[in-house]
N, C-alpha and C positions, 0 to 999 in steps of 0.2 A: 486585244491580243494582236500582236504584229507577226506575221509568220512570211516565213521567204521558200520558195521550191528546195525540194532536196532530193535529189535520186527519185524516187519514184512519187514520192510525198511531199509533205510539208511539212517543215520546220519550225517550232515556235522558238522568237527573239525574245520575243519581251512579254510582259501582261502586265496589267496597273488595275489593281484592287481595292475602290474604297469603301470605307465604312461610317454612315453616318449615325450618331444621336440625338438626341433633342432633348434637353434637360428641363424641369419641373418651372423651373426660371425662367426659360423662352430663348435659351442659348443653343447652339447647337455644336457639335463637336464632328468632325468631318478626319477620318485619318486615312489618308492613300499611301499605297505601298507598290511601289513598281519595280518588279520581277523581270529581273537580265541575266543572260550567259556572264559568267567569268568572262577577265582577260584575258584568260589563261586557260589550258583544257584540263584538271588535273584526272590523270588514269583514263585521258580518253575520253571521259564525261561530260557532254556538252547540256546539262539539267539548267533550267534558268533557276536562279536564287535571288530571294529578298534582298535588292543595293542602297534603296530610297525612303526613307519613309518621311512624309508630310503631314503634322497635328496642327489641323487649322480650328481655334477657339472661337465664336463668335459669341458673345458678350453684350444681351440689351439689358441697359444701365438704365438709373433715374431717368422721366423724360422722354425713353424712348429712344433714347441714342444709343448706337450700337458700336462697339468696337470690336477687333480681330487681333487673335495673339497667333504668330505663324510658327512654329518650328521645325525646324529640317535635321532629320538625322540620316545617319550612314552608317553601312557596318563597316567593323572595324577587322584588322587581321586573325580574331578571337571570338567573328562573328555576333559581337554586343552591337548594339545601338551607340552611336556617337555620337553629341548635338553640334551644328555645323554651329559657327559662330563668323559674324559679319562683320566688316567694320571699315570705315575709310581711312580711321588711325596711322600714321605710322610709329610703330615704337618706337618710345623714349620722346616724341613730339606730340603738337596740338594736333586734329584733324588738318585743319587749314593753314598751318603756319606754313612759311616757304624758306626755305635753305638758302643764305646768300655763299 
């Protein structure tokens, strides 16, 4: 929890909540959710709300090899979850091709 002075007290900024599982397999599943003020104060309300959430999948495979699936969402103006999507792409080209 991150908190700043305020008038008499303190103020909470932020707070980051995770939640872990372990599955029957030997996977684990780990979800963090980190709690911010708006940008914005609507009615005056300065309540931190869910902005971030992180689903990290950890995945032991044949062998003993383990892999990690990460995905990042955010809320959206309707307050859903949106999945962030990544990429080096530019539309309509390769990753790496170069514009003469």
């Amino acid at each position: 929890m991150i908190s700043t002075p305020r008038g008499v007290g303190w103020e909470v900024q932020s707070r980051v909540v995770s939640t872990e599982t372990k599955a029957a397999d030997g996977g684990i599943e780990r979800e963090t959710i980190k709690y911010e003020q708006p940008g914005y104060a609507a009615g005056g309300t300065s309540k931190i709300k869910p902005r971030l959430k992180i689903v990290e999948k950890y995945v032991v495979g044949d062998g003993g090899r383990a892999s990690m699936d990460r995905r990042v969402y955010v809320r959206d103006v309707n307050n859903r979850w949106v999945p962030q999507t990544f990429s080096s792409k530019i539309p309509g080209r390769g990753a790496y091709e170069r514009r003469e």
